[in-house]
N, C-alpha and C positions, 0 to 999 in steps of 0.2 A: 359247249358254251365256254368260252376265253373268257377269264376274270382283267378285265383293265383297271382296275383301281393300281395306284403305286401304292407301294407298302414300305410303309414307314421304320416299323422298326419288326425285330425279331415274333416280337409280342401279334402285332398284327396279322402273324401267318398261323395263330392258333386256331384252326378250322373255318374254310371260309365256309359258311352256311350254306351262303345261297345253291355253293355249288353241289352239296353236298343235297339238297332239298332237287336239285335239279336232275341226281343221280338217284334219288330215290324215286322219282318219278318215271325215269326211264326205264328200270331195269324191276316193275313190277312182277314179271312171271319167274323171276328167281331170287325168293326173298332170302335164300341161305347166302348166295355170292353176296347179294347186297350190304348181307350184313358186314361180311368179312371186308369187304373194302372201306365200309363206314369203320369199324372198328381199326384197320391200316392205317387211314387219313390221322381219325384221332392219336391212334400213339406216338408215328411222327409229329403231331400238334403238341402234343404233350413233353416229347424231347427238347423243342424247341423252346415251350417256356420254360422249363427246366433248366437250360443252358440261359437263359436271355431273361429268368425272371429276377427285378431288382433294378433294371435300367428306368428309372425313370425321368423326373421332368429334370433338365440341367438346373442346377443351383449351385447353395452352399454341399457341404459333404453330411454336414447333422438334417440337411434338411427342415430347417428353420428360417425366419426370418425374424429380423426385429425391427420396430418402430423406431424412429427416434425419440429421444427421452425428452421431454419438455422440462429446461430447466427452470428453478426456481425463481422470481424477483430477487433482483437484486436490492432494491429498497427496503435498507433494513429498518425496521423503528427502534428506537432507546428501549432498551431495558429496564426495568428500576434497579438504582443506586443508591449509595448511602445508605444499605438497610443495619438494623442497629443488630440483627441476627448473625452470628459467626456462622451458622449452615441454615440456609431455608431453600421450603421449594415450593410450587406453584404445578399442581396439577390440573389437569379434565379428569374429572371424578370419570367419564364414560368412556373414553381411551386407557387413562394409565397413563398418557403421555406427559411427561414433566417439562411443561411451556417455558421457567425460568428454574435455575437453578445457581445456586452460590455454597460451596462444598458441601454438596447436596451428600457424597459419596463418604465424608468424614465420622466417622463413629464418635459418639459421644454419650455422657448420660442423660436419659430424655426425662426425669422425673417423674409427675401422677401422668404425664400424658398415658404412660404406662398401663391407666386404670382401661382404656380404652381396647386394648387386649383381653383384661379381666372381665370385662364389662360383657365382650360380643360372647364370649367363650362360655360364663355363667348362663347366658340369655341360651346358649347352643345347647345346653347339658343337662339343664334345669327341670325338674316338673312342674307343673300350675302353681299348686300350693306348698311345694317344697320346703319345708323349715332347716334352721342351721341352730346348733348346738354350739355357744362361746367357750372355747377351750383357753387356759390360762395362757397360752400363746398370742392370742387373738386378743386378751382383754389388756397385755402390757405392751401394745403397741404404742411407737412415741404420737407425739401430737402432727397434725392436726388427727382427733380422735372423735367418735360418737360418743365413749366412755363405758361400751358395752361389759359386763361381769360376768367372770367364768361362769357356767353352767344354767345361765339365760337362755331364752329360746325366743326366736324370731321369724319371719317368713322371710326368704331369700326375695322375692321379689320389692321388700321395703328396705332390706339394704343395699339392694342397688342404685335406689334412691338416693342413700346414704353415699354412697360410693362415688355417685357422680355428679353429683351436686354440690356438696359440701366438701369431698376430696378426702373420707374419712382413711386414715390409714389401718383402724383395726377390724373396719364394715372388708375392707379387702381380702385380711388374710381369713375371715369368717366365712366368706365366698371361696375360697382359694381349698381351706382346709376342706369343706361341705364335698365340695367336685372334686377335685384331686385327693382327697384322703390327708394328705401333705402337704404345706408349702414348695418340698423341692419336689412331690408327684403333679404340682398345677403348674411350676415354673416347666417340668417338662413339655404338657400339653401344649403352654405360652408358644415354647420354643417347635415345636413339631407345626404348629399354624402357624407361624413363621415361617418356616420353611416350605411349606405347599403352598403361600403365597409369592412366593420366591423373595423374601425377603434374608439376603445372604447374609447379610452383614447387623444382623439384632442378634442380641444375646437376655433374655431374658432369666433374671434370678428372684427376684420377689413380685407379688403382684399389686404393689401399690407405689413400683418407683423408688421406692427407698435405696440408697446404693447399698449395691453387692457384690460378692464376688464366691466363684464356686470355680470347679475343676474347668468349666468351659470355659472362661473368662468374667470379664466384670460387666454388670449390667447396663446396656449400652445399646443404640442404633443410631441409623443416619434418617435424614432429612427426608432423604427418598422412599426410603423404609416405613418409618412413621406414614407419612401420606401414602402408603400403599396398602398400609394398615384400617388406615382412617375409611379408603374405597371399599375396602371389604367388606368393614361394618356398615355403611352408609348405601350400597349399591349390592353386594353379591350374596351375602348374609339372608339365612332362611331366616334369620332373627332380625332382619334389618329395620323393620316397622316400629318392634318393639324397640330396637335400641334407640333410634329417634327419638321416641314418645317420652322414654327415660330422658334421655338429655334433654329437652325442651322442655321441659315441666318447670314452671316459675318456683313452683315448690311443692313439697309431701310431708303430710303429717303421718305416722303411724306409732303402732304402741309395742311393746311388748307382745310375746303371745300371751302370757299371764294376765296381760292388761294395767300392768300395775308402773310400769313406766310408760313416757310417755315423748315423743319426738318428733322437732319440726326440720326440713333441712330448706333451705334456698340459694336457687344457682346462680352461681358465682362467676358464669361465662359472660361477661360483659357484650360478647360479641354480637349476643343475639340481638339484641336491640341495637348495635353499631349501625347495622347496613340493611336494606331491603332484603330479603330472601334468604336471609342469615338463617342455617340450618344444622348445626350441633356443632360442638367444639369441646376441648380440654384443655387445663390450664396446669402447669404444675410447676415446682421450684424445690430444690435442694442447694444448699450451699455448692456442691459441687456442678451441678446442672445449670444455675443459675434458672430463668425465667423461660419456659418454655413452652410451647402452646400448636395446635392442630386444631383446624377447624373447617367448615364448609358452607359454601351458599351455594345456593340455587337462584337462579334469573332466569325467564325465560325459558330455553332448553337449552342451557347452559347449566352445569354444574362443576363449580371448581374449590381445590381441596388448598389451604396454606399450611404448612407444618416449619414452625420455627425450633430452633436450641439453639440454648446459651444466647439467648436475648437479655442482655441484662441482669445486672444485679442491683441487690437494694442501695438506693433509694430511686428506683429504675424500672420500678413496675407496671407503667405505662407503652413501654418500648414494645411488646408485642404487638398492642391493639395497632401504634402508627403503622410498623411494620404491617400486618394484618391486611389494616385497610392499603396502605400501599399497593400490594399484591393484587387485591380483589381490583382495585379499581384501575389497575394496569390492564387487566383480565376484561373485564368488562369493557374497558374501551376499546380494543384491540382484537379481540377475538370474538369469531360468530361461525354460524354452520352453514357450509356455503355446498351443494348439489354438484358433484364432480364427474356422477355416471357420463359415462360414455358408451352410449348404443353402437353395438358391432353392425354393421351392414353386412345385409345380407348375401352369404356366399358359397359353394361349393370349391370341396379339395378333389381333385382327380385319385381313383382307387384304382392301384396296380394288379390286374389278372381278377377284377370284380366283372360280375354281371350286372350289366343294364337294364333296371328296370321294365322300362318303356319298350325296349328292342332287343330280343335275344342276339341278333346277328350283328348290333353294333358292336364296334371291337372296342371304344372308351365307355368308363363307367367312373362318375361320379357321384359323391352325396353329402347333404346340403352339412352343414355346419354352425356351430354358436353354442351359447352359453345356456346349456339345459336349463331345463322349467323351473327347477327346483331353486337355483339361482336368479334365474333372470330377474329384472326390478327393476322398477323406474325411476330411481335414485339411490345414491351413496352419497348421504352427508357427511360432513368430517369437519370439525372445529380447527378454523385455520384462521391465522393471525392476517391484520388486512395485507399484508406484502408477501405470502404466501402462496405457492401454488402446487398444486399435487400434481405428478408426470405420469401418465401411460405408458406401459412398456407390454408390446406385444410380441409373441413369440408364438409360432405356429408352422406345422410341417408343410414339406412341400407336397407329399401324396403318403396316403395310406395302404396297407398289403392286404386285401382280401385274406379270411371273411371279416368284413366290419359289422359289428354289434352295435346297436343304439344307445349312447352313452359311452363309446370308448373316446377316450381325449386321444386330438387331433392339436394342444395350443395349450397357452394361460394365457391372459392379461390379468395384470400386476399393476397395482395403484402405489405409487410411491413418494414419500414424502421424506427430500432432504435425505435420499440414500434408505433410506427404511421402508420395507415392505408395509401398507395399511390394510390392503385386501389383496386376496387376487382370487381369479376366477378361473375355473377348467373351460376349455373349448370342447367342447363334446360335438361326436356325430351326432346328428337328428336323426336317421333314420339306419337302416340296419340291408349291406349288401353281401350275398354270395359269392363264393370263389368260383371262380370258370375254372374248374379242373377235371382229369378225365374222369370222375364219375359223374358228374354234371354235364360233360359232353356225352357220357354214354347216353343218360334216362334221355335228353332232349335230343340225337338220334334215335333210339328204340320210342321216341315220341312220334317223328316225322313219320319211321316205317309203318305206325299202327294208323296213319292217320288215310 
């Protein structure tokens, strides 16, 4: 029996079956020959892919392709201007992304916004009922003050209170000394959570904003910093409920542990009553800081972060809030969460020297491909401004090398926005194929002779 198929390429002449199923048929009364020529065929089959394996479908030379990139709208909207703040910025509390920015990157001093570090850090460290011993350090702090006396005793969860509502400067170093042992062992911790948030450019030295200066430098961040600060506590924070709860409090009374003093504080964030959805904030000011402030709303499913410095000086203590609102209500006009998934269609990559499924004797072998289970979903939202638009960029081989396993990547698609990576996705096999190699050609010969 004459094999007529043409043969395509090298790969093609790795054992023709059929003819091989046709020799095994004929040549039953001498299974020892049979086998020897079955085993012949296979090892020339086997030199051949040997020599020839690697040729596969023409293409590029990585074996990739890529989509075209959908660019951006060019319809840009205004920005806000005229803000009275020398650095602010305008985050998505749920990205990170900074929408607007005006020398967002400039280091400056940020004053009690500072407390807002102290504040997530005591809430991380703390016990239930945790008490703090006032150390003569702590009771000659300058104003604004609670007016705490050496050797007082108080529960750490009522000077928090103290802390962030009222902006006391000696309820800080109270908390500071308790956790850190030290003022400079809490400005360390300060500075280390700084840094695991990636916040490069903060230098913290006291924990209540007061200027300072030590071997690191002077006490100091930028715009983008602060509002990265602010996400932590506000969205990523095991403590984050409680730190809310703290800052939205109208007001707290408590006493002494002794019971024999007694104290009210009320907060002083004008902001929360500014705007709908208005959700925690900090205010702070030093001669050298000027007016400076960090704050958050929630709308919707919307949550965004403003973080101003050096907004003003006195008689100029209003400038934050315009600023403030400015921001939000750019934000809220402008930006919403718009559904960008895009479903792969369904597809198969050809597998170089794989077995086929469905047919031992076919010579191509394919298998199917996409975005494993564990990913897949029916939407990717992304907070985009209305003249915005996210690009798809797909990247995927042209063929795979036996053996393929389920879940080996085959691809990514990459969601980008304005040159920046948002997500992207592995392209995985679905299903999992064999190598046709000669010990795979031996078992399915010594299968045919037994059959």
């Amino acid at each position: 029996m004459q094999h007529t198929g043409k043969i395509h390429s090298a790969k093609d002449s790795c054992i023709y079956f059929s003819n091989v199923k046709f020799a095994v048929q004929c040549m039953k009364r001498n299974r020892q020959i049979q086998l020897y020529m079955v085993l012949a065929v296979l090892m020339i089959a086997q030199i051949f892919v040997m020599l020839f394996d690697g040729y596969g479908i023409s293409g590029r030379k990585d074996g990739k392709q890529d989509e075209p990139v959908k660019e951006a709208s060019q319809d840009i909207i205004s920005e806000p201007r005229e803000l009275y703040a020398r650095s602010a910025v305008l985050m998505d509390a749920d990205s990170g992304r900074i929408l607007f920015g005006k020398e967002e990157k400039k280091v400056r001093p940020m004053a009690s916004t500072t407390k807002i570090m102290t504040c997530i850090l005591t809430l991380e460290n703390m016990t239930e009922n945790q008490k703090a011993k006032v150390s003569d350090n702590a009771a000659r702090q300058p104003k604004v003050r609670l007016g705490v006396k050496s050797g007082e005793e108080y529960y750490m969860k009522d000077i928090l209170h103290s802390l962030m509502l009222e902006s006391h400067n000696d309820s800080a170093v109270l908390l500071a000394e308790e956790i850190g042992g030290s003022v400079e062992g809490f400005a360390a911790m300060m500075n280390k959570k700084a840094k695991e948030l990636g916040c490069s450019d903060t230098h913290f030295v006291t924990p209540n904003g007061l200027d300072g200066e030590d071997d690191g430098g002077a006490h100091g961040t930028t715009a983008a910093d602060l509002a990265r600060i602010m996400k932590y506590c506000i969205t990523e924070s095991p403590k984050k409920e409680e730190f809310l709860k703290v800052t939205r409090a109208k007001s707290y009374d408590f006493t002494s542990i002794d019971g024999k003093r007694k104290f009210s504080c009320n907060n002083h964030n004008a902001f929360l009553t500014m705007m709908e959805g208005a959700l925690s904030g900090k205010t702070g000011f030093t001669a050298k800081a000027g007016y400076c402030y960090v704050g958050a709303l929630k709308r919707d499913e919307r949550t965004f972060i403003v973080a101003l410095l050096a907004c003003g000086w006195p008689n100029n203590k209003s400038y934050k809030w315009k600023d403030t609102r400015k921001l939000m209500e750019y934000a809220l006009d402008n930006y919403e969460y718009r559904d960008v998934w895009q479903k792969l269609p369904e597809t198969e990559i050809a597998v170089r020297g794989g077995v086929d499924k469905k047919d031992d004797f076919h010579m191509d072998s394919e298998v199917p491909i996409g975005i494993s289970a564990g990913d897949a979903q029916e939407s990717l939202k992304v907070l985009l401004r209305k003249d915005e638009e996210v690009s798809v960029k797909k990247e995927q081989k042209k063929t795979l090398k036996a053996p393929v396993k389920k879940g080996d990547i085959a691809g990514k698609v990459t969601y980008i926005l304005f040159g920046k990576e948002l997500k992207s996705y592995d392209i995985v096999a679905l299903d999992s194929v064999k190598k046709r190699d000669a010990g795979w050609c031996f078992d399915k010969a010594l299968q045919l002779l037994l059959l």
